[in-house]
N, C-alpha and C positions, 0 to 999 in steps of 0.2 A: 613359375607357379602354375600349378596346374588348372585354372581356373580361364587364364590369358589365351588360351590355344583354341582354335577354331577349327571344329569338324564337320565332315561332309556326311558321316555316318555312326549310329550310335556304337557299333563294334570297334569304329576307331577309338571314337573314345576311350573306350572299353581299354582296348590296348593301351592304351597311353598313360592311363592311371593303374595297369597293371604293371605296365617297364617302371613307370615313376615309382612306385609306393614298394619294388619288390617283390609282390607277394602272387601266390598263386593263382587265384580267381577274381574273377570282378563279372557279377552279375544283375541284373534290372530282372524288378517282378514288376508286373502292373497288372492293373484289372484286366480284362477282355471279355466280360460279360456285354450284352446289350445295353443300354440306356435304361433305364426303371426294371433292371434287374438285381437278383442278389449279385454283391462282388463275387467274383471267381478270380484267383489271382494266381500269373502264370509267371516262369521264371519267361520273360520275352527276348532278353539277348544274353551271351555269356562267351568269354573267356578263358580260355586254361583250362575247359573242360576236359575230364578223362573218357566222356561219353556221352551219348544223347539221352541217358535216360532221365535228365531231367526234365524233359518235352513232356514226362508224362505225369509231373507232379501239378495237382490242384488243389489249389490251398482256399479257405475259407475264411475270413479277419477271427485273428485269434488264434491262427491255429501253423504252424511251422513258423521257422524264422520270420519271413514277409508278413504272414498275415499277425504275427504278433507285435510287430513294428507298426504294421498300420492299424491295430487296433490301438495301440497307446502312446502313438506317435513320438515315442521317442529310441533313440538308439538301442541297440542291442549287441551286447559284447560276452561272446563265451567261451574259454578256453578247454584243452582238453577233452574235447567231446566225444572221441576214438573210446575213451576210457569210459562212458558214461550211457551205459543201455538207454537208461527214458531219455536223454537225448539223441540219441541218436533214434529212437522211433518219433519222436515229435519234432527231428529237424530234417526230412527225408533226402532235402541238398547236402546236406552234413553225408551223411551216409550214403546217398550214391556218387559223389565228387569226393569222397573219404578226407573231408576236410576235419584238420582238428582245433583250430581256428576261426572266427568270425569275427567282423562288424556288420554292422548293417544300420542302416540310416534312411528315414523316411525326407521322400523328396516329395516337398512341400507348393503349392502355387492356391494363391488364394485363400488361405489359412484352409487347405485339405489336400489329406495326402494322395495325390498320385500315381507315387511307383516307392519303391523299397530298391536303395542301392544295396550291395552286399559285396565284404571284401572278404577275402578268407585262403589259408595259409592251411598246405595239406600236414605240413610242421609245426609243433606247441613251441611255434617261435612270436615275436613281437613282431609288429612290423617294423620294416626297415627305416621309416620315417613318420612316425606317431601322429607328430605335428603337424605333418602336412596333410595326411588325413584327418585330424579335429580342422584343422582351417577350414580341408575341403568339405567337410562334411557339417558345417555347421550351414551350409547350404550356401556358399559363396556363390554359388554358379552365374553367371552372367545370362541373359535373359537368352541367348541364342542356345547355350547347353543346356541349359533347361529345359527348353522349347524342345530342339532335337529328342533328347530323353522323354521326353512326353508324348512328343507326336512318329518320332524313328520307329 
């Protein structure tokens, strides 16, 4: 299970639940604003990327995949996006990682979210293992992957 495995770094992770799950990307957004400032939320590690131009997305609560997730704290699942102009302007990881698949999952500590996982498949395929990502994703994380993800 993917939850049992102990990392030294959040890119391993990263990796690990992207050989596990099959699919193409695995990404963490989290704030990086100051303390008593507005959120600003950045993609901060990533996987399977095709390019760096995500370094240059800043997202607002509310607003692309991340900050939609962390505005209503619950998952987000969208197929076929390739196909789909308004999303592909209002998801700009969708469109420059040319993914046409997503999940994406608010990581929770203290009843507040954090960081935004995101898993996503550049194929209008399923993923390879459904269930292990609902396991993993219902926030199983044991307190050290948590922690890494938070503070990595």
């Amino acid at each position: 299970m993917i939850q049992d495995n102990v990392y030294s770094t959040v890119e391993e992770m990263l990796r690990n639940f992207k050989k596990s799950l099959g699919i193409d990307v695995v990404a963490l957004a989290k704030n990086v604003a100051p303390p008593l400032s507005p959120k600003e939320i950045r993609w901060a590690a990533i996987v399977g990327n095709e390019s760096e131009a995500y370094r240059n997305i800043q997202l607002r609560i509310g607003h692309g995949i991340a900050g939609l997730v962390w505005r209503t704290g619950r998952p987000l699942h969208e197929e076929a996006i390739q196909s789909k102009p308004k999303l592909l302007l209002d998801y700009p990881i969708a469109r420059m990682e040319n993914l046409n698949t997503v999940w994406a999952y608010p990581v929770v500590e203290h009843q507040e979210i954090k960081a935004v996982l995101l898993f996503g498949n550049r194929q209008n395929t399923a993923i390879s293992d459904q269930q292990t990502l609902n396991n993993w994703a219902s926030l199983s994380l044991n307190e050290s992957e948590k922690r890494l993800l938070l503070e990595g």
